[in-house]
RORO-984138 format. One record per atom (N, C-alpha, C, CB): y, x, z; residue in three letters; residue number from 1. Coordinates in steps of 0.001 Angstrom, whole numbers, plus 500000, padded with zeros to 6 digits. Each point is the difference from the previous one (the first is absolute). Glycine has a CB too. Layout:
BEGIN
<zaza><y>Y</y><x>X</x><z>Z</z><aa>ALA</aa><i>NUM</i></zaza>
...
END
This chain:
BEGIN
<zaza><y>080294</y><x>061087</x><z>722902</z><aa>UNK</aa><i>1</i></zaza>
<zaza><y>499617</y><x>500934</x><z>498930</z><aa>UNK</aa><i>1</i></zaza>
<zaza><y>498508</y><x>500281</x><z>500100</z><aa>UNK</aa><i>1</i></zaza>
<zaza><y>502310</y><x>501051</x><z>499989</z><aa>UNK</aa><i>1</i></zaza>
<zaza><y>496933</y><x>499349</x><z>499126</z><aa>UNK</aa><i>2</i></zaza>
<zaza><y>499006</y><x>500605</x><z>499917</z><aa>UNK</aa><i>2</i></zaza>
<zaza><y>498834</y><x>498445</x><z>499333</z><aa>UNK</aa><i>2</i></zaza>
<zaza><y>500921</y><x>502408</x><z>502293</z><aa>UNK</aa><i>2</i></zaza>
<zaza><y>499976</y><x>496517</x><z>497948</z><aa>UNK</aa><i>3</i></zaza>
<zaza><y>499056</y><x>498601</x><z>499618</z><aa>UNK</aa><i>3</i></zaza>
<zaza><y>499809</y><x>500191</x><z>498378</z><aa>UNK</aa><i>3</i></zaza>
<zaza><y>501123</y><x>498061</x><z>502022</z><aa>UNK</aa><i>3</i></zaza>
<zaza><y>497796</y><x>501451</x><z>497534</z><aa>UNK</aa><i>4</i></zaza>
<zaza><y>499752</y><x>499539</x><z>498517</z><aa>UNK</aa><i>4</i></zaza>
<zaza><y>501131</y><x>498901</x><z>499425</z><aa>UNK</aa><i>4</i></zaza>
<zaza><y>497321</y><x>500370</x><z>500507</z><aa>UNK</aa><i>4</i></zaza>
<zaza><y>503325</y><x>499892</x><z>498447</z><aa>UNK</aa><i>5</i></zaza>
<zaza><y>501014</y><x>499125</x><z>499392</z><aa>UNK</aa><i>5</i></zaza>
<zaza><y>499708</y><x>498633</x><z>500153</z><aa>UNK</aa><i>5</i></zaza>
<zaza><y>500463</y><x>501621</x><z>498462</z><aa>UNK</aa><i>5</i></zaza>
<zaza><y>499875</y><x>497577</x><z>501923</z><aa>UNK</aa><i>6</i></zaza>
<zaza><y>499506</y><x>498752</x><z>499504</z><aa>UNK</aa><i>6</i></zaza>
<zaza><y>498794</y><x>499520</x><z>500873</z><aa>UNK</aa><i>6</i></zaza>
<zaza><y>500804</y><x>500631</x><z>497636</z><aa>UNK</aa><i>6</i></zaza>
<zaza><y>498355</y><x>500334</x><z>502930</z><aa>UNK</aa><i>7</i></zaza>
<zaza><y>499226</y><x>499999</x><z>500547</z><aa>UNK</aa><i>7</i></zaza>
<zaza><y>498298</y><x>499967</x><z>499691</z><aa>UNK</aa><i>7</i></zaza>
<zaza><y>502193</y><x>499367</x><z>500801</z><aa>UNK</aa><i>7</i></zaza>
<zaza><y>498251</y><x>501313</x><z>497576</z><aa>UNK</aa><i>8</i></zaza>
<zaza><y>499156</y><x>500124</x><z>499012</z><aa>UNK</aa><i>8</i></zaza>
<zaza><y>498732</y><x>501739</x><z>500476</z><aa>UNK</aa><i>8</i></zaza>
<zaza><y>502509</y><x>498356</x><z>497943</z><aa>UNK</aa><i>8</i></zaza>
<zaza><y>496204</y><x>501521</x><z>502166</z><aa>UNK</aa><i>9</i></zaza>
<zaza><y>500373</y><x>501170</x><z>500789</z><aa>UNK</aa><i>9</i></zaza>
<zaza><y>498850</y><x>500585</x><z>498366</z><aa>UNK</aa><i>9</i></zaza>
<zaza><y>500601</y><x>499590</x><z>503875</z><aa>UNK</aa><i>9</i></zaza>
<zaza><y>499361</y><x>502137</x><z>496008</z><aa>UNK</aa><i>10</i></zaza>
<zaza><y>499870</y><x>500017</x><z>498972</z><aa>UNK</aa><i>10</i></zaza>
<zaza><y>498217</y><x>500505</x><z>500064</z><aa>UNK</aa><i>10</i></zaza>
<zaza><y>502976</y><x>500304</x><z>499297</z><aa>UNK</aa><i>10</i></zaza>
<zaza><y>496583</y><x>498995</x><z>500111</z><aa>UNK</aa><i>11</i></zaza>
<zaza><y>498506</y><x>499935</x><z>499552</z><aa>UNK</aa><i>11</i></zaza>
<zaza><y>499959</y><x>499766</x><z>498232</z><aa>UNK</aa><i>11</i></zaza>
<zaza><y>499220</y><x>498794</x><z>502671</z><aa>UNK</aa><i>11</i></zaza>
<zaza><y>499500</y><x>502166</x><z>496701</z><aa>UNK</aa><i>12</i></zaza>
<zaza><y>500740</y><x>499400</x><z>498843</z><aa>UNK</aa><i>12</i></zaza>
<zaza><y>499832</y><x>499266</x><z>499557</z><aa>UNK</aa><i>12</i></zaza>
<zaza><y>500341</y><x>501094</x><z>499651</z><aa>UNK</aa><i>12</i></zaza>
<zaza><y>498950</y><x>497748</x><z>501132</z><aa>UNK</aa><i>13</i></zaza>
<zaza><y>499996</y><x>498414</x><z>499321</z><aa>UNK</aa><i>13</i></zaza>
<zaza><y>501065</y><x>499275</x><z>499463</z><aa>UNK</aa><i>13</i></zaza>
<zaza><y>498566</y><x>499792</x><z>501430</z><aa>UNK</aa><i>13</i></zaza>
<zaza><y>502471</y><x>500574</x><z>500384</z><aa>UNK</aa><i>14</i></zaza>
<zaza><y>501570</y><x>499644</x><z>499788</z><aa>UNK</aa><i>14</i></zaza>
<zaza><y>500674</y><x>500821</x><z>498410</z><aa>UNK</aa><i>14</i></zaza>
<zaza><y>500284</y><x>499905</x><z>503221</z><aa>UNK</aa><i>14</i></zaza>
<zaza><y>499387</y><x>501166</x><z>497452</z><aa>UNK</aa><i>15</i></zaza>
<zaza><y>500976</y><x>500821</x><z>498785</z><aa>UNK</aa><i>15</i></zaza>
<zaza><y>499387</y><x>499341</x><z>498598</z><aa>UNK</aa><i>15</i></zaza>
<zaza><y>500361</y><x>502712</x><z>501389</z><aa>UNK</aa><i>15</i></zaza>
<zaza><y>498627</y><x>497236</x><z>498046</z><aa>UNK</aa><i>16</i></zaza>
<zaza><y>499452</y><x>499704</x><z>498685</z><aa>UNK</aa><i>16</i></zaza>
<zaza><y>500844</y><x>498077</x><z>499480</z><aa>UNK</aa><i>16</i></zaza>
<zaza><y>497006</y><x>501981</x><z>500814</z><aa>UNK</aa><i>16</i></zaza>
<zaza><y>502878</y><x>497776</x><z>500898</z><aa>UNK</aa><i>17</i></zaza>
<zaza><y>500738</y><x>499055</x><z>499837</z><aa>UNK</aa><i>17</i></zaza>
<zaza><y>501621</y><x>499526</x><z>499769</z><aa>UNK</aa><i>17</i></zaza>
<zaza><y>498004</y><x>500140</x><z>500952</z><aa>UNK</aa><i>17</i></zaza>
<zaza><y>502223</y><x>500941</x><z>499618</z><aa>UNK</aa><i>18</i></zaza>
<zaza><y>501675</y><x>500097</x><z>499891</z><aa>UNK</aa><i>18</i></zaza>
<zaza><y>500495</y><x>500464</x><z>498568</z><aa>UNK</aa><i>18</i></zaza>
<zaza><y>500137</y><x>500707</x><z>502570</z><aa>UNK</aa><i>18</i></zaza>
<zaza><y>498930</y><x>500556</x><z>497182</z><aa>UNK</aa><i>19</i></zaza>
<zaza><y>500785</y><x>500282</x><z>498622</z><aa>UNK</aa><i>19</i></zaza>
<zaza><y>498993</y><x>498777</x><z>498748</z><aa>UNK</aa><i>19</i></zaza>
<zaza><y>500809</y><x>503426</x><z>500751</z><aa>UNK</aa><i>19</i></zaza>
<zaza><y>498270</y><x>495656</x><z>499930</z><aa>UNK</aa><i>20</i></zaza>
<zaza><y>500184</y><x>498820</x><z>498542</z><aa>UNK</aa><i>20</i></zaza>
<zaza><y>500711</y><x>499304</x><z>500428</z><aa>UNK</aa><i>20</i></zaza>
<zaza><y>498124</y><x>499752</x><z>498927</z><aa>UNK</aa><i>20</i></zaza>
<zaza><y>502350</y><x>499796</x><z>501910</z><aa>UNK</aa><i>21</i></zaza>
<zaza><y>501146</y><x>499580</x><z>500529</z><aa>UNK</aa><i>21</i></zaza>
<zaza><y>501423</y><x>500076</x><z>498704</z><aa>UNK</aa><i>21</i></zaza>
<zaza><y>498753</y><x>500950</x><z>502697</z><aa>UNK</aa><i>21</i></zaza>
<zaza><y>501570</y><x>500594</x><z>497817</z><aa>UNK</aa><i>22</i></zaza>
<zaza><y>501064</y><x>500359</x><z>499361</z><aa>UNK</aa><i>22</i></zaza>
<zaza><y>499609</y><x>499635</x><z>498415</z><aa>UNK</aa><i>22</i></zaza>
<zaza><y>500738</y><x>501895</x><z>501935</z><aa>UNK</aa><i>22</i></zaza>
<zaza><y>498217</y><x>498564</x><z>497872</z><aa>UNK</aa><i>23</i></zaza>
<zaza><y>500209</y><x>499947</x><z>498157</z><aa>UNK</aa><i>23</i></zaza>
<zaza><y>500350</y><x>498715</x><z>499723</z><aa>UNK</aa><i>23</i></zaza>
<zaza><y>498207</y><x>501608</x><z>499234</z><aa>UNK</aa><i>23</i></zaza>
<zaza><y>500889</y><x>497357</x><z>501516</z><aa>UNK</aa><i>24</i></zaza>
<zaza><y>500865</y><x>498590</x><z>499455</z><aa>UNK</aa><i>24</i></zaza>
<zaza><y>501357</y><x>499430</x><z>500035</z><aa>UNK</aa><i>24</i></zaza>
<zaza><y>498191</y><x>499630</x><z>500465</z><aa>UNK</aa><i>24</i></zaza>
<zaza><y>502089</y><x>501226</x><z>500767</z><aa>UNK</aa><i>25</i></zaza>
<zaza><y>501623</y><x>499824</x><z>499809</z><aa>UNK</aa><i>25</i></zaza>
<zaza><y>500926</y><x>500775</x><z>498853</z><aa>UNK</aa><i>25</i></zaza>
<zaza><y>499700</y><x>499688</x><z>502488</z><aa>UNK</aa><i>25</i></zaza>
<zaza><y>499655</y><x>501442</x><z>497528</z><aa>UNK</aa><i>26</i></zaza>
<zaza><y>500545</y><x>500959</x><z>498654</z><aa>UNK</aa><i>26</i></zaza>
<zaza><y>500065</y><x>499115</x><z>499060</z><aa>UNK</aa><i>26</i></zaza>
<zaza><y>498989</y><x>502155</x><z>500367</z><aa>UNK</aa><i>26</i></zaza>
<zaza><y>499654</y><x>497572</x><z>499282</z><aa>UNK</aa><i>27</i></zaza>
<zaza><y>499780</y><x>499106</x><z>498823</z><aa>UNK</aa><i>27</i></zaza>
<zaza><y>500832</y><x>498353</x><z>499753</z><aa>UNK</aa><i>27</i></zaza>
<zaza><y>497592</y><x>501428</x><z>500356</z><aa>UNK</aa><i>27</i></zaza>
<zaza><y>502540</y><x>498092</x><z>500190</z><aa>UNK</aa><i>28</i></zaza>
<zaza><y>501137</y><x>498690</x><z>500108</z><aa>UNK</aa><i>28</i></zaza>
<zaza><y>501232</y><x>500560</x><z>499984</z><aa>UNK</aa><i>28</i></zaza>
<zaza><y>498724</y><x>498483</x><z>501398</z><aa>UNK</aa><i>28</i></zaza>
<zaza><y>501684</y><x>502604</x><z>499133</z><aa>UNK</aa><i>29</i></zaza>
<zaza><y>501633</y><x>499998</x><z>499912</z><aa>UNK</aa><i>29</i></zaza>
<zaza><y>500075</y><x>500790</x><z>498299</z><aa>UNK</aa><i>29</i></zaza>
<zaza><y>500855</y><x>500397</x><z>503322</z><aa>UNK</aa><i>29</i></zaza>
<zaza><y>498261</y><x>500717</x><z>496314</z><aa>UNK</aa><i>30</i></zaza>
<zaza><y>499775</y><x>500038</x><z>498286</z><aa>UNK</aa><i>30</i></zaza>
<zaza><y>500324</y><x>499048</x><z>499264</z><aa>UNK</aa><i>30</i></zaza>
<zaza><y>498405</y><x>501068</x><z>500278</z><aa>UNK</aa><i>30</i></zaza>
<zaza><y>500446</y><x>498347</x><z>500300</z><aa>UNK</aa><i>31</i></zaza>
<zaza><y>500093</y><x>498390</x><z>499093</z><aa>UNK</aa><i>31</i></zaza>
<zaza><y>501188</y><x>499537</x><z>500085</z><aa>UNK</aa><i>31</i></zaza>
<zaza><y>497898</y><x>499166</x><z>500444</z><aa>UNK</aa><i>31</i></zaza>
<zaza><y>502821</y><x>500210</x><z>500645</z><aa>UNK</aa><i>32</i></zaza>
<zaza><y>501184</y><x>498982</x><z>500326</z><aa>UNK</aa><i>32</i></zaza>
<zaza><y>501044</y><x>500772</x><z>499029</z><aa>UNK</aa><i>32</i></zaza>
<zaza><y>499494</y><x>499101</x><z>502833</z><aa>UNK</aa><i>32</i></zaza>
<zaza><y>500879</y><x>502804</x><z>497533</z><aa>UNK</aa><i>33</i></zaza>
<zaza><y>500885</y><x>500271</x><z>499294</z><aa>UNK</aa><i>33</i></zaza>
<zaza><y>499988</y><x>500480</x><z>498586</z><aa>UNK</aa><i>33</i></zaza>
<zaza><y>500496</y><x>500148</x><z>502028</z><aa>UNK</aa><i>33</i></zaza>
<zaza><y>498437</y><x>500014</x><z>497622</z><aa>UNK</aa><i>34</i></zaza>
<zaza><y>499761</y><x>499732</x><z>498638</z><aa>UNK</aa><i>34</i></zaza>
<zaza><y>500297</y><x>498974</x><z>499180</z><aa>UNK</aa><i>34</i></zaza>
<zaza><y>498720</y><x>501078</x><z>500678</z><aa>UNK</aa><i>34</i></zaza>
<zaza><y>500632</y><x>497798</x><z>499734</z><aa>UNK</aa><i>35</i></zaza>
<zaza><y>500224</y><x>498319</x><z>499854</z><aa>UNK</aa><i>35</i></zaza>
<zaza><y>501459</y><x>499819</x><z>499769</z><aa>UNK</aa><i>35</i></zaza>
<zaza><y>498090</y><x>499230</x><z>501679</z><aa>UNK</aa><i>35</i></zaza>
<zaza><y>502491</y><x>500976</x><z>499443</z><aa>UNK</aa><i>36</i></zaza>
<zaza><y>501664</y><x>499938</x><z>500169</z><aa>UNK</aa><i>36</i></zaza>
<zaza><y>500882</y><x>500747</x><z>499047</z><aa>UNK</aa><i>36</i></zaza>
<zaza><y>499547</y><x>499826</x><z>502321</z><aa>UNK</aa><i>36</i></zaza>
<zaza><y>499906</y><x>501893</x><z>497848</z><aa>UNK</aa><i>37</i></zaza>
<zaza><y>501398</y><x>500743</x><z>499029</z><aa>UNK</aa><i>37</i></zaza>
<zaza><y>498989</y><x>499654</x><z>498193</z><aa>UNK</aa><i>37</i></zaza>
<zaza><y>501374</y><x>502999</x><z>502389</z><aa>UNK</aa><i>37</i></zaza>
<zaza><y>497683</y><x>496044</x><z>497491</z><aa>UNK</aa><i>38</i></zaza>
<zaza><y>499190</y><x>499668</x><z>498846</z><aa>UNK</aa><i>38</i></zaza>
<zaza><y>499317</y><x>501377</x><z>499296</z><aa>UNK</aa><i>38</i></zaza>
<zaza><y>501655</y><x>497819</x><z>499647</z><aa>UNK</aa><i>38</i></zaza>
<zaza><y>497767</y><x>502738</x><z>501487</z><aa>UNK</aa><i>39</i></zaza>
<zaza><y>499270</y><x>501574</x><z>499757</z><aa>UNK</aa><i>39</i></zaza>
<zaza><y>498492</y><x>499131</x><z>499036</z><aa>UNK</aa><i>39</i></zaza>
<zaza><y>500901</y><x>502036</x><z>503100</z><aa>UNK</aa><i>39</i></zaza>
END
């Protein structure tokens, strides 16, 4: 306990990086299920 997840430790390079990270994933699964239920 007490380790950084992943081993990610948080600076906000990481962090700025993690959450563009996330948006691109946000953004593709939008897309995919949009695409799919024909949003």
């Amino acid at each position: 306990m007490g380790r950084p997840a992943f081993g990610i430790t948080r600076t906000p390079q990481t962090t700025r990086a993690a959450l563009a990270g996330w948006q691109e994933v946000a953004a593709q699964v939008l897309l995919g299920a949009g695409a799919r239920w024909g949003g």
